[in-house]
C-alpha positions in Angstrom: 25.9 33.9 133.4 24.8 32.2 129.9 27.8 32.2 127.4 25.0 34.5 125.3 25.5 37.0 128.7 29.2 37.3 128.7 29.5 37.6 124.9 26.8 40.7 124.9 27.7 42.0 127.9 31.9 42.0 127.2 31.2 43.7 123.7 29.2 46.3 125.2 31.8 47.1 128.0 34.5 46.8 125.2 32.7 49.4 123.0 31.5 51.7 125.8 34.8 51.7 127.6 36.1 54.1 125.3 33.5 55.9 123.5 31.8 58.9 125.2 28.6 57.0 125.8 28.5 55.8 129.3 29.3 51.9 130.0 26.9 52.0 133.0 24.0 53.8 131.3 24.2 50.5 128.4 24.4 47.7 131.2 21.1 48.6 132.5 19.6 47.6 129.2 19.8 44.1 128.9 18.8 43.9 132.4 16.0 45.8 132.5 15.0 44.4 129.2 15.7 40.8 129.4 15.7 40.1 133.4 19.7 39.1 133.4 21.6 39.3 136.5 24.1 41.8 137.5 27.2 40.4 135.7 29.2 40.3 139.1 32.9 40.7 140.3 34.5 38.0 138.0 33.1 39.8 134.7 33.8 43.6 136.0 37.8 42.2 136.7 37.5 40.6 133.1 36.3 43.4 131.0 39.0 46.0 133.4 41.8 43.4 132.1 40.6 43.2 128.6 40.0 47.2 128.2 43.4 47.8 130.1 45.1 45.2 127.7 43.9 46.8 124.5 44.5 50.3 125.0 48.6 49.4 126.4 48.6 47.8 123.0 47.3 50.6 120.5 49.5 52.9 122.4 52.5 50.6 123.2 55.1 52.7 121.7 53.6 55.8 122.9 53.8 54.8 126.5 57.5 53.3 125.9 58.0 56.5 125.0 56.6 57.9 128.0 58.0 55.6 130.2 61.6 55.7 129.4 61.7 59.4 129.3 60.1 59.6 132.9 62.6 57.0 134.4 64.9 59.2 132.4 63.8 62.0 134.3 63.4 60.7 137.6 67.0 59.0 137.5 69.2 61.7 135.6 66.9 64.5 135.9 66.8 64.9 132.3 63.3 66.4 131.0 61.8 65.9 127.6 58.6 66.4 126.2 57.7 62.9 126.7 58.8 63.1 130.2 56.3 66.4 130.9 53.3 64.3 129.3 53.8 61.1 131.8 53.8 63.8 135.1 51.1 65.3 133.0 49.2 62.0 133.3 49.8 61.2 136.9 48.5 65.0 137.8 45.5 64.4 136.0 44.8 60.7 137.5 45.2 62.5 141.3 41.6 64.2 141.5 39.7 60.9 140.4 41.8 58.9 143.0 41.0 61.4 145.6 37.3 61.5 145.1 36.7 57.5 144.4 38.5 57.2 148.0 36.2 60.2 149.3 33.1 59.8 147.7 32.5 56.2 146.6 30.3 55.0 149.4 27.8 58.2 149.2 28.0 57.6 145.3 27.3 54.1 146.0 24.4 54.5 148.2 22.6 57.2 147.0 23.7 57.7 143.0 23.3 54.6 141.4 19.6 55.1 140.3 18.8 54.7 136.8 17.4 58.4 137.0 20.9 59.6 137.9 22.2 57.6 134.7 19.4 59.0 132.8 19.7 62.2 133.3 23.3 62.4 133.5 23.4 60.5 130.2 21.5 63.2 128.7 23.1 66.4 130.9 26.8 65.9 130.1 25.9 64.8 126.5 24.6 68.5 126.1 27.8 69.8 127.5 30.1 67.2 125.0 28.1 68.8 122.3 28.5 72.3 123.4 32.2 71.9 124.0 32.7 70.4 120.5 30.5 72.7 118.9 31.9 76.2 120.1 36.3 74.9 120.6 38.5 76.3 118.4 40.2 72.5 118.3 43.4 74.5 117.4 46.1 73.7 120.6 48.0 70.5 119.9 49.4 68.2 122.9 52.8 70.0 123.2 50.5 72.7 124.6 49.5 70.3 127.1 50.5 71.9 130.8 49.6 71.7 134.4 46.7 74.1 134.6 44.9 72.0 131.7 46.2 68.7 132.7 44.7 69.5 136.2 40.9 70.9 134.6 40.9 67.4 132.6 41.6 65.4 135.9 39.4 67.2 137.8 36.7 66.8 135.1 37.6 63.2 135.2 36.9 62.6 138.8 32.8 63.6 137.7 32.8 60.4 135.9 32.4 58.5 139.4 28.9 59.8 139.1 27.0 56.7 136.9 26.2 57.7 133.2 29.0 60.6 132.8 30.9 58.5 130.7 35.0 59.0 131.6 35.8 59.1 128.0 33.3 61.6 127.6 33.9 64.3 130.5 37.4 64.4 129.7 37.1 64.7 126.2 34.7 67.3 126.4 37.2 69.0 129.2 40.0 69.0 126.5 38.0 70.3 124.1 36.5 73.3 125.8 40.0 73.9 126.6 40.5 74.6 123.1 42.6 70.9 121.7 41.4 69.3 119.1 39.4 66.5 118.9 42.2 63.4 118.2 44.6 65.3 121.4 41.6 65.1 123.1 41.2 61.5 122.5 44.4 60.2 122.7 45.0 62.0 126.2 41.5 61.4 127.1 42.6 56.9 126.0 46.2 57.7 128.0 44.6 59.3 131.0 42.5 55.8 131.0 45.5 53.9 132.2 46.2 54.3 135.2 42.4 55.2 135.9 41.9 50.8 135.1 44.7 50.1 136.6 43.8 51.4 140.2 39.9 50.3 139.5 40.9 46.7 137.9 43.4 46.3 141.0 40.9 47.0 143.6 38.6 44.4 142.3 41.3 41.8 141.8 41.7 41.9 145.5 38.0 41.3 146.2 38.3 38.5 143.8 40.7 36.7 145.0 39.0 36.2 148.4 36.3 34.5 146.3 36.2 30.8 147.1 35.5 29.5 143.7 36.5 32.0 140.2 35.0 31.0 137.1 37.9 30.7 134.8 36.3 30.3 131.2 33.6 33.6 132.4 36.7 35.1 132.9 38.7 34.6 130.1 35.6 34.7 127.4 34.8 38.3 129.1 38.8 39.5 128.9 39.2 38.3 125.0 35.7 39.8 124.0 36.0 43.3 125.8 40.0 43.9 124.7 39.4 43.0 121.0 36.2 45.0 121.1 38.0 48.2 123.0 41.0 47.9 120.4 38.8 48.1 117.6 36.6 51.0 119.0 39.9 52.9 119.9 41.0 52.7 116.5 37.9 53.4 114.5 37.6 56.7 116.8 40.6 58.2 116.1 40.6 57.5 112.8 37.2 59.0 112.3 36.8 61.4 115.2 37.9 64.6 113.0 35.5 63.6 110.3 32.3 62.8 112.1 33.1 65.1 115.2 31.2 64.7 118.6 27.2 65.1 118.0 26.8 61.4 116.6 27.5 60.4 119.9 25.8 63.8 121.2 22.4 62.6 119.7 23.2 59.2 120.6 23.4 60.0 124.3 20.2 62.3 124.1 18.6 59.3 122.6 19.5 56.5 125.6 18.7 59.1 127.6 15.0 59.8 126.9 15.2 55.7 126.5 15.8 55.0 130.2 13.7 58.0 131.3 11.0 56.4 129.1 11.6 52.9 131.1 11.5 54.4 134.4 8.0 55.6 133.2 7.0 52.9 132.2 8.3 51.2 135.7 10.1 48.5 133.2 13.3 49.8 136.1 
């Protein structure tokens, strides 16, 4: 990969990481468009580091937070609220590890079509919209429980299916549930963790059976995707109540029609 590759590629994985706007319907672009190569295992462990690194910073004192109280609770047995939101986490994070385990080699073989991405782009955009448009965005996190917890997690585990958009199932999951758009977001970003963690982890081990690694790809790709991520994180929840979801609604029906367009056109 050209340094001109890594740089575009890293700030597209950085932005789309987080937004709900599918990271795998934007990497077809540049491919499609200008005849790169698939940006391989060293750049997908890169941008998982960088993504994972900037979203343990923005919320480093939340998950302190989190993570004392749990040891708290797991040690002494005494439960907090902050302790109830990290169980809450792990529930949610069990569906998607459950289906990536059961489903990733029939997703794999027979769901990574740019018509899947397509029209998924543009079906689950529809449904973000819907959610966004007919909540009641009232119920804050402290309403957070199992039942709900569980509906986002399962709702996460559709995102294994290309052009979902994690971000975007399980913000749209939180809001149909009745929270409001920034508790959707911020447990949409937390839920993200350990999600990376397990992904970025699995790829590691692949890559460290390769015989050669390219360091500076690598390290360009980490920097580029976490700065971009961080930024993107903090713009959206600073903006999300004002602007809502159908920016990105009409954004998704727009890539959508796009690649359908492409696949028309055979130019995928």
């Amino acid at each position: 990969m050209t340094l001109l590759q890594i740089i575009v590629l890293a700030i597209i994985q950085g932005v789309t990481e987080f937004l709900p706007i599918s990271s795998s319907a934007h990497l077809i672009l540049p491919s499609a468009l200008f005849g790169w190569p698939d940006q391989g295992l060293a750049f997908d462990v890169a941008v998982h580091v960088g993504t994972l690194g900037a979203v343990l910073w923005y919320f480093r004192n939340d998950l302190r937070s989190l993570m004392v109280a749990w040891s708290r609770h797991c040690v002494k047995g005494e439960a907090s609220a902050e302790s109830r939101l990290a169980w809450l986490i792990v529930l949610a994070t069990i569906p998607a590890g459950l289906a990536g385990l059961l489903f990733d080699d029939f997703i794999e073989a027979h769901l990574r079509s740019v018509l899947v991405i397509a029209l998924a782009t543009i079906v689950f955009g529809l449904v973000l919209g819907l959610a966004d448009w007919l909540s009641p965005k009232q119920l804050l996190m402290t309403s957070l429980g199992w039942r709900q917890a569980l509906v986002i997690g399962v709702a996460q585990a559709l995102a294994l299916i290309p052009g979902t958009s994690r971000s975007g199932i399980t913000m749209t999951a939180a809001l149909a549930l009745g929270f409001d758009r920034v508790t959707s977001a911020r447990f949409s970003f937390l839920l993200s963790i350990p999600i990376i963690v397990l992904s970025g982890g699995y790829k590691s081990v692949e890559l460290l059976a390769m015989a050669e690694v390219p360091w500076v790809q690598i390290g360009a790709a980490t920097l580029l995707s976490g700065v971009t991520a961080y930024a993107c994180i903090h713009i959206f929840l600073a903006w999300v109540n004002r602007v809502g979801m159908m920016p990105f609604v009409w954004y998704r029906l727009a890539l959508g029609l796009v690649l359908l367009a492409m696949i028309g056109l055979g130019m995928v």
